[in-house]
C-alpha positions as a Markdown table, in Angstrom:
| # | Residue | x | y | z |
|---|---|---|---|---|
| 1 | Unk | 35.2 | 45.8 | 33.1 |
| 2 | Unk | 31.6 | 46.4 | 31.6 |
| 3 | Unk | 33.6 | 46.1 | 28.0 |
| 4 | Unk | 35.4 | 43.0 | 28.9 |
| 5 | Unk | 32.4 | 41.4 | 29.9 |
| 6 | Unk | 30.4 | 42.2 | 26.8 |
| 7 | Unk | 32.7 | 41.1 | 24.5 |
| 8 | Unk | 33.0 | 37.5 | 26.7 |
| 9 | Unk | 29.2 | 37.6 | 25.9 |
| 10 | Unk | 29.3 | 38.3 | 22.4 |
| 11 | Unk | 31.7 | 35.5 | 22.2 |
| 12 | Unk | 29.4 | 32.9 | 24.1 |
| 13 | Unk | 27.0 | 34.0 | 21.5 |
| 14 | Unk | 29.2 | 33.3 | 18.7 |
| 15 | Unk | 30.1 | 29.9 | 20.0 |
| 16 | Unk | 26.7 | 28.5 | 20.5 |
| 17 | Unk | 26.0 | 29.7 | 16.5 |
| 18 | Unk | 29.1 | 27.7 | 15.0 |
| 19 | Unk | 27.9 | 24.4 | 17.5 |
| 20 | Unk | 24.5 | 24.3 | 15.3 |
| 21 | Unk | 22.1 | 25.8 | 18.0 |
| 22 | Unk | 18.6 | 27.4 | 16.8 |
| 23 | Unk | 15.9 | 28.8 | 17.3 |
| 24 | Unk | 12.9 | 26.2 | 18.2 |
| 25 | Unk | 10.4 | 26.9 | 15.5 |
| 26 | Unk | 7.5 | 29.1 | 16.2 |
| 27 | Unk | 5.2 | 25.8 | 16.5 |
| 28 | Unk | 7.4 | 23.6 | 18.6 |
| 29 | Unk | 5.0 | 23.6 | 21.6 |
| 30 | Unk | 1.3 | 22.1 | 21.1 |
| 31 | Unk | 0.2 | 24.8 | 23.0 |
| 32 | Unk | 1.9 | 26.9 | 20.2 |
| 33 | Unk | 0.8 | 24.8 | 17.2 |
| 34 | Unk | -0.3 | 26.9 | 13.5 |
| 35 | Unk | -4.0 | 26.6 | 12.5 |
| 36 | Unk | -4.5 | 25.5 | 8.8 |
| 37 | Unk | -6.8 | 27.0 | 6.8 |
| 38 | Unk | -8.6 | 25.5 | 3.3 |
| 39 | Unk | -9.3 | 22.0 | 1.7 |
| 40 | Unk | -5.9 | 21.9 | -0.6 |
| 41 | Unk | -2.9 | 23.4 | 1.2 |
| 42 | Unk | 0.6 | 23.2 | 0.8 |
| 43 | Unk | 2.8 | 24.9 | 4.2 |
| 44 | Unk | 6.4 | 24.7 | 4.7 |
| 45 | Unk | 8.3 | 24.6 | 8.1 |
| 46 | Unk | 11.1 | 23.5 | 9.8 |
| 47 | Unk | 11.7 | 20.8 | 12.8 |
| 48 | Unk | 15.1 | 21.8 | 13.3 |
| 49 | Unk | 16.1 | 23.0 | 16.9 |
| 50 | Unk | 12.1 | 21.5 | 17.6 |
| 51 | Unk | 12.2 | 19.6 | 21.1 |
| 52 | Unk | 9.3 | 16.9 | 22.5 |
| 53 | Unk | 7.1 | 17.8 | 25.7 |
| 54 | Unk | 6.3 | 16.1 | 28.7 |
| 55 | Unk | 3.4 | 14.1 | 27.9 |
| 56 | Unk | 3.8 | 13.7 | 24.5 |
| 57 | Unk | 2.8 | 10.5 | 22.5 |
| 58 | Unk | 5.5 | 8.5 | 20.0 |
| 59 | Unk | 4.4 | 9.2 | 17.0 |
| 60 | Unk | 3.5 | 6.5 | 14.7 |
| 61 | Unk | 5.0 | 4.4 | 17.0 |
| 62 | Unk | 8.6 | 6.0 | 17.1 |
| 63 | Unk | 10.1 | 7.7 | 19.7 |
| 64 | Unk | 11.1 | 10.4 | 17.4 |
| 65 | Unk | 12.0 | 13.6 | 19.7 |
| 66 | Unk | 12.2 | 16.9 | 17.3 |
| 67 | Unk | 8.1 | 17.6 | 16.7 |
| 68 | Unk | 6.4 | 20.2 | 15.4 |
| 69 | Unk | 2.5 | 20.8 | 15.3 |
| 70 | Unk | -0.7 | 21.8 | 13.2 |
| 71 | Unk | -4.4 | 22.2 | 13.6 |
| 72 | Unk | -7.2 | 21.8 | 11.2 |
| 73 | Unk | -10.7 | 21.9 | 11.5 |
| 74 | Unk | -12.9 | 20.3 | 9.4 |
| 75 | Unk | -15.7 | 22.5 | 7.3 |
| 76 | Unk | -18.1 | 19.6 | 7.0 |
| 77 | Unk | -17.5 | 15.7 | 6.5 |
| 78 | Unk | -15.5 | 14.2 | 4.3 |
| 79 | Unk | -11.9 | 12.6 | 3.1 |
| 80 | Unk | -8.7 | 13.8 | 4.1 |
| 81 | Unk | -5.2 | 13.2 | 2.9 |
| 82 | Unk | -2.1 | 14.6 | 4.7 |
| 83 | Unk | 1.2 | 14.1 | 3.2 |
| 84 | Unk | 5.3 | 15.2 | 4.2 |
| 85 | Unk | 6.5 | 14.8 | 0.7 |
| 86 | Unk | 9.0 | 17.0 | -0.5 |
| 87 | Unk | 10.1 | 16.8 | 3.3 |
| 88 | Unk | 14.0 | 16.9 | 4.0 |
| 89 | Unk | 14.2 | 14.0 | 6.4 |
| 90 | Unk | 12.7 | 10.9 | 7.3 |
| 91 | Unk | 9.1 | 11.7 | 8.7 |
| 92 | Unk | 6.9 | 10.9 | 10.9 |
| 93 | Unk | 3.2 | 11.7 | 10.7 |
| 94 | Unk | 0.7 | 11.6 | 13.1 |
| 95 | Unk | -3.4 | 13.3 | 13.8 |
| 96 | Unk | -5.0 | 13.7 | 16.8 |
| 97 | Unk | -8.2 | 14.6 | 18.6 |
| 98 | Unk | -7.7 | 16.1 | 22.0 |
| 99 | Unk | -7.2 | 19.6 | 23.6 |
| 100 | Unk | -3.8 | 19.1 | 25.5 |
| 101 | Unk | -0.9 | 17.0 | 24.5 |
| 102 | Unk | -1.0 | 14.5 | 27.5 |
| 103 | Unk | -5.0 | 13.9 | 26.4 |
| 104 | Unk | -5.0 | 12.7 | 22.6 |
| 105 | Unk | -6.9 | 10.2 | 20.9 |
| 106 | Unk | -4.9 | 9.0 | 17.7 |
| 107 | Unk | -7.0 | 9.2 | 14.4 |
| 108 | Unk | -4.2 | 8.2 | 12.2 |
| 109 | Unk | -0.7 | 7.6 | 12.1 |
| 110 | Unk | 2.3 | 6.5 | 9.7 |
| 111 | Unk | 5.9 | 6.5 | 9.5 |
| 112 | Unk | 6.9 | 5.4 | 5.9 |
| 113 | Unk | 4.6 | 5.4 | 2.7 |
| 114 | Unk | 5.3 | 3.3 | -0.3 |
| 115 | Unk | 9.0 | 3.1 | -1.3 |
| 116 | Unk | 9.4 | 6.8 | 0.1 |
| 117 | Unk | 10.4 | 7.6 | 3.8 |
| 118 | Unk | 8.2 | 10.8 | 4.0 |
| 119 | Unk | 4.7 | 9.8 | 5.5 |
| 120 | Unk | 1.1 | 10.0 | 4.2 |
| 121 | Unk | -2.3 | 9.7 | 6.9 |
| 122 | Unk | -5.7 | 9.3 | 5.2 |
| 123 | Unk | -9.0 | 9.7 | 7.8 |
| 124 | Unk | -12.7 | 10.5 | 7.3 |
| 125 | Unk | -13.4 | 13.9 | 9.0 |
| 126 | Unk | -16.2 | 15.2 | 10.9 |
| 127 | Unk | -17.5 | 18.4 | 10.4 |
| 128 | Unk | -16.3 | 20.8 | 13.4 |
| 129 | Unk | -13.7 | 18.6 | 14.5 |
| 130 | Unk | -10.5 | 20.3 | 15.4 |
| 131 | Unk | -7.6 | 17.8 | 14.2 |
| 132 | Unk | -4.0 | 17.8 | 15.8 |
| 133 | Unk | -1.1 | 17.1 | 13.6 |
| 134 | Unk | 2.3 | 16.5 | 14.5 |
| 135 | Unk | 5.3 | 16.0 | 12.5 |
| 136 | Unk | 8.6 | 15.0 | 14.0 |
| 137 | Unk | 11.6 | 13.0 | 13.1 |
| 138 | Unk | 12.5 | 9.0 | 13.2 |
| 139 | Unk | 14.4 | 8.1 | 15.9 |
| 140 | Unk | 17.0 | 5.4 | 15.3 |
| 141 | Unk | 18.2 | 5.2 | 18.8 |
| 142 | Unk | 21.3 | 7.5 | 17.8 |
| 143 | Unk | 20.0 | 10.9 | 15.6 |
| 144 | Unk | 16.7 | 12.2 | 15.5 |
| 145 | Unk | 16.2 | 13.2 | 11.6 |
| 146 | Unk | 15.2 | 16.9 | 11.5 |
| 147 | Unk | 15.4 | 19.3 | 8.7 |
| 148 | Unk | 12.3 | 21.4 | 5.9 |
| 149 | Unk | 9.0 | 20.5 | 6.0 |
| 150 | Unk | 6.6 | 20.3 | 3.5 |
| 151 | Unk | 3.2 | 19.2 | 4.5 |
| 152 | Unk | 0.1 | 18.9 | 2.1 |
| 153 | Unk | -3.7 | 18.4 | 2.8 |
| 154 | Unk | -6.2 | 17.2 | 0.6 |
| 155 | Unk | -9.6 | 17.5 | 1.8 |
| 156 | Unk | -13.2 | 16.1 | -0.2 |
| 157 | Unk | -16.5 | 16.8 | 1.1 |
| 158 | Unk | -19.1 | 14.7 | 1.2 |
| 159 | Unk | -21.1 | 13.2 | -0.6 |
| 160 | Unk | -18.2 | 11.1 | -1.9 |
| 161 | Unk | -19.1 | 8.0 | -4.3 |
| 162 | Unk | -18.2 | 5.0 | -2.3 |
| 163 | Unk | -18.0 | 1.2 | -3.6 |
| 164 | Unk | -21.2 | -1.1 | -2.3 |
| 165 | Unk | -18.5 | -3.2 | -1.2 |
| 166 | Unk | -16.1 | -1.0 | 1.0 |
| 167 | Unk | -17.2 | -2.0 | 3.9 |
| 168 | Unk | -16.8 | -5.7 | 5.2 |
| 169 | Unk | -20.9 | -5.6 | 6.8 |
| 170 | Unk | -21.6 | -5.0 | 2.5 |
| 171 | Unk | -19.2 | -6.8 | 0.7 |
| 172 | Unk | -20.3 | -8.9 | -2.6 |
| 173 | Unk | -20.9 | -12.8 | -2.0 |
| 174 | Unk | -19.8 | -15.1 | -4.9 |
| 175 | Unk | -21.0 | -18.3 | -5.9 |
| 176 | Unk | -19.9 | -20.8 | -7.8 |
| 177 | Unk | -16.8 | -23.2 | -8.0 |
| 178 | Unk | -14.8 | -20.9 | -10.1 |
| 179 | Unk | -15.8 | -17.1 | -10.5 |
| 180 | Unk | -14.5 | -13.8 | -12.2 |
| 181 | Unk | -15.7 | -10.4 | -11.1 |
| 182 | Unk | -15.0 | -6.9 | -11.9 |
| 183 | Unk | -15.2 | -4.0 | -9.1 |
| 184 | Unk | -13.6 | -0.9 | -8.0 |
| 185 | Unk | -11.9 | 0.7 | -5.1 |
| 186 | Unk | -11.9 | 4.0 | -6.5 |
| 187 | Unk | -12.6 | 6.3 | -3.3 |
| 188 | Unk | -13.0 | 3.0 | -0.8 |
| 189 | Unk | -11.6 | 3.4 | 2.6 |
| 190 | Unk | -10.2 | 1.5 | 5.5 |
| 191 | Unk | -12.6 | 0.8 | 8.2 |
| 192 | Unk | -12.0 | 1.3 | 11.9 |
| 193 | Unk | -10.3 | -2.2 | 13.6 |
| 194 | Unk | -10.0 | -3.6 | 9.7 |
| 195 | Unk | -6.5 | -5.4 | 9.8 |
| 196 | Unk | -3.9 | -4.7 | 7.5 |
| 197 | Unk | -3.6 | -6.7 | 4.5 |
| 198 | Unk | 0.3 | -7.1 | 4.1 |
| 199 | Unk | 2.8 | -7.2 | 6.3 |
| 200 | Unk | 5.0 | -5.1 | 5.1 |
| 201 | Unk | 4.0 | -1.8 | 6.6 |
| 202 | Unk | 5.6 | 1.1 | 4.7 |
| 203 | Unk | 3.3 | -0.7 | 1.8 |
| 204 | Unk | -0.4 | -0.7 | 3.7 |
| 205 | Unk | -3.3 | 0.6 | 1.7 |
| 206 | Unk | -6.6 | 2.4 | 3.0 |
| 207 | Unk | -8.9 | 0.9 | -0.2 |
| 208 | Unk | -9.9 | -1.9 | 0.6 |
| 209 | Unk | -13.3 | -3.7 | -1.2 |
| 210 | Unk | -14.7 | -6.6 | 0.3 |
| 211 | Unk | -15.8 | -10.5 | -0.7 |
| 212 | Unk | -17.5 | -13.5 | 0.6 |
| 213 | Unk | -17.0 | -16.8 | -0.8 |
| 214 | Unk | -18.1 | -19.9 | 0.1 |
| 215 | Unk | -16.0 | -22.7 | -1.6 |
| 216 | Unk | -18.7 | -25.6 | -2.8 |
| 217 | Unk | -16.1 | -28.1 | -3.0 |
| 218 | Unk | -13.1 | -29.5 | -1.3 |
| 219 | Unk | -10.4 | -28.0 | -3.6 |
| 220 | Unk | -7.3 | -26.5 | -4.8 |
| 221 | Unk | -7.8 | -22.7 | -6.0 |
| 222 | Unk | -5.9 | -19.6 | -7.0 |
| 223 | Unk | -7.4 | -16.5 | -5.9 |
| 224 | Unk | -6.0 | -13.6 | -8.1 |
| 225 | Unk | -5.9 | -9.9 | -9.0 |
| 226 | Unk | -4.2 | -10.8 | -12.4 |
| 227 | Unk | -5.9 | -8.0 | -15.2 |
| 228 | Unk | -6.1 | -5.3 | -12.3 |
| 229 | Unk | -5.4 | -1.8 | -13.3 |
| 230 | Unk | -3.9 | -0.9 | -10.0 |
| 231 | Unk | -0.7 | -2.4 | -7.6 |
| 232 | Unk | -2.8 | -4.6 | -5.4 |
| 233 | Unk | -2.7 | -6.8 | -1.9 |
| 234 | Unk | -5.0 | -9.4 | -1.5 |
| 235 | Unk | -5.9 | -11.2 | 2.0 |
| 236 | Unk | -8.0 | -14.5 | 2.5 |
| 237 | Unk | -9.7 | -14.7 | 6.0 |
| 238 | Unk | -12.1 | -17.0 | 7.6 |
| 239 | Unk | -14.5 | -15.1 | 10.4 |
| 240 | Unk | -17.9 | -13.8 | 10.2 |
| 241 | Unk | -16.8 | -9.8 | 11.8 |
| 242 | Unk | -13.8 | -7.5 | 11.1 |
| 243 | Unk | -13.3 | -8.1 | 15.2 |
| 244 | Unk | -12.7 | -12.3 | 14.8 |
| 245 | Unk | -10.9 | -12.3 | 11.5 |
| 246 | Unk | -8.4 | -15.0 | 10.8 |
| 247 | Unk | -5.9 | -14.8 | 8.3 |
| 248 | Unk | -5.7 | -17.8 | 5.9 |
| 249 | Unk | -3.5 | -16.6 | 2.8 |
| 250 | Unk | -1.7 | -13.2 | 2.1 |
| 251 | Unk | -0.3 | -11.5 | -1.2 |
| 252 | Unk | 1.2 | -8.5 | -2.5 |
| 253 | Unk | 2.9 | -8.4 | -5.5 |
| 254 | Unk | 3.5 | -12.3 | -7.4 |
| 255 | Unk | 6.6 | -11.1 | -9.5 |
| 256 | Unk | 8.1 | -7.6 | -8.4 |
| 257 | Unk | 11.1 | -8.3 | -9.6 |
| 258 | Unk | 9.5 | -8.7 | -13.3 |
| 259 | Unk | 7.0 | -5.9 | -12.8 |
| 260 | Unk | 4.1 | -8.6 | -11.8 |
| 261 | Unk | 2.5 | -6.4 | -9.2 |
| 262 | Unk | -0.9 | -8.1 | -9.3 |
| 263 | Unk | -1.4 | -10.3 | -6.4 |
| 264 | Unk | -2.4 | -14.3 | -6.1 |
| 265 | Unk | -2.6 | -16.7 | -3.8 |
| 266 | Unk | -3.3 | -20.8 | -3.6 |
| 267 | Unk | -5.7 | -21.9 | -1.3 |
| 268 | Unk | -6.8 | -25.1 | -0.3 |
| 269 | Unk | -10.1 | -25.2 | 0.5 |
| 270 | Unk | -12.2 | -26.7 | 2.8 |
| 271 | Unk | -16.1 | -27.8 | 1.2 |
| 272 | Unk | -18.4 | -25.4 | 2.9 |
| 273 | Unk | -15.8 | -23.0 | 4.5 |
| 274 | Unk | -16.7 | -19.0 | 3.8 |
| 275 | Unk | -13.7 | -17.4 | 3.2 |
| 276 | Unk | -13.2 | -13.2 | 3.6 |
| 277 | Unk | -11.7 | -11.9 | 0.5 |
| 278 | Unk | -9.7 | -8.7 | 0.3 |
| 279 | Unk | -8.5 | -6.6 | -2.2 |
| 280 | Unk | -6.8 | -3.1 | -1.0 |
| 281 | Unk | -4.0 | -0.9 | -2.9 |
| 282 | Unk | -0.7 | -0.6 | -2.7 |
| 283 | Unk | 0.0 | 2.8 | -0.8 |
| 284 | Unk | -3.8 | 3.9 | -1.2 |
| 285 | Unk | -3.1 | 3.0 | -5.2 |
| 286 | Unk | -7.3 | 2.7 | -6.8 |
| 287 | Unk | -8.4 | 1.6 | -10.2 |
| 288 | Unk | -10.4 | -1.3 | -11.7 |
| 289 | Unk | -10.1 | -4.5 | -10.0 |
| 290 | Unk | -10.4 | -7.8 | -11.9 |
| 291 | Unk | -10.7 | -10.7 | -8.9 |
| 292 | Unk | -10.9 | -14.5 | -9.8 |
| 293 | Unk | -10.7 | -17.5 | -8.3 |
| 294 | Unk | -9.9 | -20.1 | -10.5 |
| 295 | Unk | -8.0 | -24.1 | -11.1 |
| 296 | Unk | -4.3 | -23.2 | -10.7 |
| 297 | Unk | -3.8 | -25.4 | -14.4 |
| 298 | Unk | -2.3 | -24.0 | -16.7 |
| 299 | Unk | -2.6 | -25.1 | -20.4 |
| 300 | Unk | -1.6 | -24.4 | -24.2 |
| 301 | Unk | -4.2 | -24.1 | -26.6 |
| 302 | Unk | -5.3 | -22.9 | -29.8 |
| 303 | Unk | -2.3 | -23.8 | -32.0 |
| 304 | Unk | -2.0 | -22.2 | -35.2 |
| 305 | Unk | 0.6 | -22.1 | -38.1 |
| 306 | Unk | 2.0 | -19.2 | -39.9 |
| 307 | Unk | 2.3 | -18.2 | -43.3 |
| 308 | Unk | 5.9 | -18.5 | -42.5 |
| 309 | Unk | 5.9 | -21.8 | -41.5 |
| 310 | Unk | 6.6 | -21.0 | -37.7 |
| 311 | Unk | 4.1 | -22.3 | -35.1 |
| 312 | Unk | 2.2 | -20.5 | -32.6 |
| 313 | Unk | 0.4 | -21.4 | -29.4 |
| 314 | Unk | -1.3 | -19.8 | -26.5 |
| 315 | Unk | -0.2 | -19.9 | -22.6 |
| 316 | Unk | -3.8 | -20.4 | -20.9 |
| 317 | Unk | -4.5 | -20.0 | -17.2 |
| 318 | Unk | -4.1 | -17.4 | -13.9 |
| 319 | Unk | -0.3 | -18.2 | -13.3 |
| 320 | Unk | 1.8 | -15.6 | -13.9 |
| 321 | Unk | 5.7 | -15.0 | -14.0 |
| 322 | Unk | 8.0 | -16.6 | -15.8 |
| 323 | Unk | 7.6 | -19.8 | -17.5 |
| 324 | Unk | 10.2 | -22.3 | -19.5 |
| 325 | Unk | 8.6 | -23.0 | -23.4 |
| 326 | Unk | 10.2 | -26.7 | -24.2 |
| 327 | Unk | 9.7 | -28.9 | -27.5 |
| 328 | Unk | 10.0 | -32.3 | -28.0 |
| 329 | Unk | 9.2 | -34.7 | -30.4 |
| 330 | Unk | 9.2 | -38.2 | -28.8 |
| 331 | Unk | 7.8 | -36.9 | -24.8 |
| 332 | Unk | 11.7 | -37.8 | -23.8 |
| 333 | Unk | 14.0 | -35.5 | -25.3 |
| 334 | Unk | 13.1 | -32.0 | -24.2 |
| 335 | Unk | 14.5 | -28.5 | -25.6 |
| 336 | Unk | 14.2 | -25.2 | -23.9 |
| 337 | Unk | 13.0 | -22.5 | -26.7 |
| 338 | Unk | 13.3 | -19.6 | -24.4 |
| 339 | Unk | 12.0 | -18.2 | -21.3 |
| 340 | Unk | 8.7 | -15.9 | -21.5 |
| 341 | Unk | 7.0 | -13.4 | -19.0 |
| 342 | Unk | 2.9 | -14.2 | -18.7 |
| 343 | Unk | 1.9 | -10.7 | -17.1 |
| 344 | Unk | -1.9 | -11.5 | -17.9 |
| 345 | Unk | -3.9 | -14.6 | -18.6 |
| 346 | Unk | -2.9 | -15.4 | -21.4 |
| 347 | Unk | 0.6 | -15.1 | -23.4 |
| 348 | Unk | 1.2 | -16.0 | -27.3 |
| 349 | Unk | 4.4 | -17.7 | -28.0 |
| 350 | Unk | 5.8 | -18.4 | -31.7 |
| 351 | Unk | 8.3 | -21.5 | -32.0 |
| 352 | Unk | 10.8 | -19.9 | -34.8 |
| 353 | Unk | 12.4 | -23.9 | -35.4 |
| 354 | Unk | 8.8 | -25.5 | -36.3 |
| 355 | Unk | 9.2 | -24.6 | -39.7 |
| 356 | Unk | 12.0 | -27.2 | -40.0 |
| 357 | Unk | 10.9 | -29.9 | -38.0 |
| 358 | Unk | 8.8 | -33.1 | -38.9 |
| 359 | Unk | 6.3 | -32.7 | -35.6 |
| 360 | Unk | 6.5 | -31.0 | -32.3 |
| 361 | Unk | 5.2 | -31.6 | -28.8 |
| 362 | Unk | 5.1 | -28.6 | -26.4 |
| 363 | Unk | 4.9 | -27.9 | -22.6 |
| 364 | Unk | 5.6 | -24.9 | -20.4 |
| 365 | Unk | 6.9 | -24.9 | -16.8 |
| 366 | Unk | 7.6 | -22.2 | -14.0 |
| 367 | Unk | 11.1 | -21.3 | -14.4 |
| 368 | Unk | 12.7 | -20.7 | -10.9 |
């Protein structure tokens, strides 16, 4: 008997293995969670077989179901990036302050980054502050993704070199009816209760710099990124506090589909009116900024023939995309000469038929 009913055991056993069961990992419970140590670490793990307490928050908004946990404390103040690239699954990330998992306070949190469905969290620190970090798995109502982990932290003390205009209380007031100006948003951050300046959320930044502009006229203007070294959003507000902003006009990218990843949008303006000017980064992306507000006119200028006869002429202006070249030589009988792609202010076109013609009149238009 003692035999028989070992071997029905051993079976049981065997059973549960081929059905998928596991082991919850070692850090399944928040009570249980793995203490990081250093500034720039890499640590693997594993959600698999990973179960959600009583208590527990939805991370990044999610219901997820299969999380896992960290700790960190932070040496002294400073910048911290957390990342689940190189994950198996669809992530999601989420920090915490708080001794017990019924009694957290959410620092950050974030479900998507970028194009990417792995997640990325950056916060200041505090010196001393313990940080809890959960990862877990997107919950589409049906499977809870689970699978390796790879999580990375990043961590820079302070001092950190900051913009003057990161913060919306400092940011940079222009003047004038038309205005270029060039910044930075290397090492800017996102301010507590700043909004987010898209809508699409997988694509939300965290470096923002900061404008005011009051418009001196009643006008129609183009607010632009166009020259920027870096895959920008930019957001037009009215409101004198990052608590009573209103959004006015929105941008990300004006021509992804053609690689146009600067951002611009047409406002018309009200004489008087101070308008809130944002420019963040696409997924935390920093570089140069070049902002401008400017006539939305476009025009074609400095004409100049080449020794091979053929004729040249410049596309002027902040529109970008594509635009229709057409020739004519009596204003009624138009013909396309080709399509071109103005990425920056200005393009140069050559008209390869002006060598044969008599005289030629030129205009460009937005192709759709």
């Amino acid at each position: 008997m003692k035999t028989f009913a070992l071997f029905l055991a051993t079976a049981a056993v065997s059973l549960f293995s081929w059905n998928g069961w596991s082991a919850a990992p070692a850090n399944d419970r928040f009570a249980n969670r793995i203490t990081l140590a250093g500034t720039n670490i890499t640590v693997t793990g594993s959600n698999v077989g990973a179960n959600k307490e009583t208590g527990e928050p939805a991370h990044a908004g999610n219901p997820g179901g299969k999380s896992v946990w960290w700790t960190w404390t932070a040496p002294t103040n400073g910048d911290v990036t957390l990342t689940t690239d190189d994950s198996g699954f669809d992530t999601l990330l989420a920090v915490y302050t708080g001794s017990s998992v019924s009694a957290l306070n959410v620092v950050a949190t974030n479900d998507d980054h970028g194009v990417v469905v792995t997640s990325r969290v950056r916060f200041q620190a505090a010196k001393g502050t313990p940080y809890q970090i959960a990862v877990d798995g997107y919950n589409d109502d049906t499977t809870v993704e689970s699978g390796s982990i790879t999580l990375s932290l990043l961590f820079l003390s302070e001092p950190i070199s900051r913009p003057a205009n990161d913060n919306f209380a400092n940011r940079t007031i222009l003047s004038g009816a038309y205005v270029t100006t060039n910044a930075s948003n290397v090492g800017a951050t996102r301010e507590p209760g700043e909004p987010l300046h898209t809508d699409q959320l997988p694509r939300m930044g965290d470096t923002s710099v900061w404008w005011s502009w009051t418009a001196p006229t009643a006008t129609n203007v183009v607010i632009t990124t166009v020259g920027s070294s870096l895959d920008t959003f930019v957001a037009i507000y009215a409101g004198s506090s990052l608590s009573n902003l209103l959004l006015v006009a929105s941008n990300d990218d004006v021509d992804p589909a053609d690689g146009i990843l600067s951002s611009a949008v047409t406002l018309d303006t009200t004489r008087g009116q101070t308008y809130q000017i944002a420019v963040d980064g696409y997924d935390g992306a920093s570089g140069q900024v070049v902002l401008r507000i400017a006539s939305p006119g476009l025009s074609l200028s400095a004409p100049f023939r080449r020794p091979d006869r053929t004729f040249q002429l410049t596309l002027d202006g902040v529109g970008v995309g594509p635009y229709e070249v057409q020739a004519s030589a009596d204003l009624r009988a138009w013909t396309s000469l080709g399509t071109l792609l103005k990425t920056n202010l200005t393009t140069v076109f050559t008209d390869p038929a002006a060598a044969s013609a008599g005289h030629r009149l030129y205009r460009a238009r937005p192709h759709p």
